[in-house]
C-alpha positions in Angstrom: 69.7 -66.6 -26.1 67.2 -65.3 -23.9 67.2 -64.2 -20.1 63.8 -66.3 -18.3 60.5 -64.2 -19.5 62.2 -62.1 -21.6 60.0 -60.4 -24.3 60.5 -61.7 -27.9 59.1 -58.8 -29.6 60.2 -57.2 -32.9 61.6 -53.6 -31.7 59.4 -52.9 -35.3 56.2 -52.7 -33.2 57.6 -51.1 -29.9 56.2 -48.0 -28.1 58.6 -45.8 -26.4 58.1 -45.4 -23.1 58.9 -42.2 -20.3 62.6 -43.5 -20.1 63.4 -44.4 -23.3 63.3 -47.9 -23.1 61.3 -49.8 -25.6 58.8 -52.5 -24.3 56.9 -54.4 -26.9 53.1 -54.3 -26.8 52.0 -57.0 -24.8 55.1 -57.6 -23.3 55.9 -58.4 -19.1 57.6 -54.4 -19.1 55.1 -52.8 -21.1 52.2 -53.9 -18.7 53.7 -53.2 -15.9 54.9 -49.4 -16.8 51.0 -49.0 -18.4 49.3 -49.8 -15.2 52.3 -48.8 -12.4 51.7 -45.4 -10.5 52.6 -42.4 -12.4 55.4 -41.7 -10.1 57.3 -44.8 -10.0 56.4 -45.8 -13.9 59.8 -44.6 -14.9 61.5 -45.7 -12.6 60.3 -49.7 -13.6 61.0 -48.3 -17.5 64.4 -47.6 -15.9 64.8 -51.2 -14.4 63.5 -52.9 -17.6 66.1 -50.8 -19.8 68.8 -52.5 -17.6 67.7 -55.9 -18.2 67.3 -54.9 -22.2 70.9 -54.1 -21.8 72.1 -57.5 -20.5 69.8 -58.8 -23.6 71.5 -56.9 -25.8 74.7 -58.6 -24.3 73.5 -61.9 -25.2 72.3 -61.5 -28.3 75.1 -59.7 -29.7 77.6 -61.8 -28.7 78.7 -65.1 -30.1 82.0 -65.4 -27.7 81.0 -66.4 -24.3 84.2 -64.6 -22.9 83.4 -61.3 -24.1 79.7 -61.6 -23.1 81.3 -62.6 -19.7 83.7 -59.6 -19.5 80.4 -57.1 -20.8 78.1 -58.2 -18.0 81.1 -58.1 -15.6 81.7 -54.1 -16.5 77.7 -53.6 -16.0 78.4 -55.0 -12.7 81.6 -53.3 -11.7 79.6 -50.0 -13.4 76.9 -50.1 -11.0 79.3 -50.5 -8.0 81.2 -47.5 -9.4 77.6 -45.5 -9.4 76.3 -46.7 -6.0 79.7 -44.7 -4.2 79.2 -41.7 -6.5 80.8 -42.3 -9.7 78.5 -43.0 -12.4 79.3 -43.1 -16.2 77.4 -44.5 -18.0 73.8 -42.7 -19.1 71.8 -45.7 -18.0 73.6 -46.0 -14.5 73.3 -42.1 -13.7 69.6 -42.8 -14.3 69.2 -45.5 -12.3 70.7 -43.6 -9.2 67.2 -41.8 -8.3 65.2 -45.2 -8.7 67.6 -47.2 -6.5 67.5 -44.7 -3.9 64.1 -43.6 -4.1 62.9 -47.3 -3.6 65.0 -48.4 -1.7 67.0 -51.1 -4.1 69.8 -53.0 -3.4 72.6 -52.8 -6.2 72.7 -56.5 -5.3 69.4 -57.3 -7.0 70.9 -55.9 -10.6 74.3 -58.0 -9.9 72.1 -60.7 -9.4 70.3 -59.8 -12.8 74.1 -59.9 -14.4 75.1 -62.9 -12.9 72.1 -64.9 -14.4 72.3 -63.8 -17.5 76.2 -65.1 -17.2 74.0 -68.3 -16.3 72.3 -68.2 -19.4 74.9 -67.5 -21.7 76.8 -70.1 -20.2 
């Protein structure tokens, strides 16, 4: 399953971009790091590596319970991180971004919850 406009690329013919995250070629992400402003390209690499995560989520896993219980901890996760707690790599990265822009943890529950939507 796929989350709405997600990239079907083969991760074969990806480019590696500032963060890490790997947007195909021709892809939503990968247009919009390649022409965003230097300064807040990483931070939108950032963004899109989240979403790759709750992709990952769904593609690896057959069981909608324990998809349901993985997007809940990316959730819970990012609550953890937004009072000072962070644990995972991906969340600790995300902290600049979010408060550099301002963004509302709310927006990347949302991001969770629809990809619970998805999976069904």
């Amino acid at each position: 399953m796929k989350l709405p406009s997600a990239q079907t690329g083969k991760t074969a013919t990806t480019s590696q971009t500032r963060s890490g995250y790997r947007a195909a070629p021709g892809s939503s992400a990968y247009y919009c790091s390649l022409f965003a402003a230097p300064e807040a390209a990483a931070d939108i690499d950032l963004v899109f590596a989240f979403r790759q995560e709750l992709q990952h989520i769904l593609d690896s896993s057959s069981e909608p319970t324990v998809a349901r219980l993985r997007l809940q901890w990316w959730k819970e996760a990012l609550t953890r991180c937004s009072e000072g707690a962070c644990e995972h790599p991906l969340t600790r990265a995300l902290v600049d971004p979010i408060r550099r822009h301002p963004l509302p943890v709310g927006l990347f529950h949302a991001m969770s919850e629809a990809a619970e939507q998805v999976h069904g």
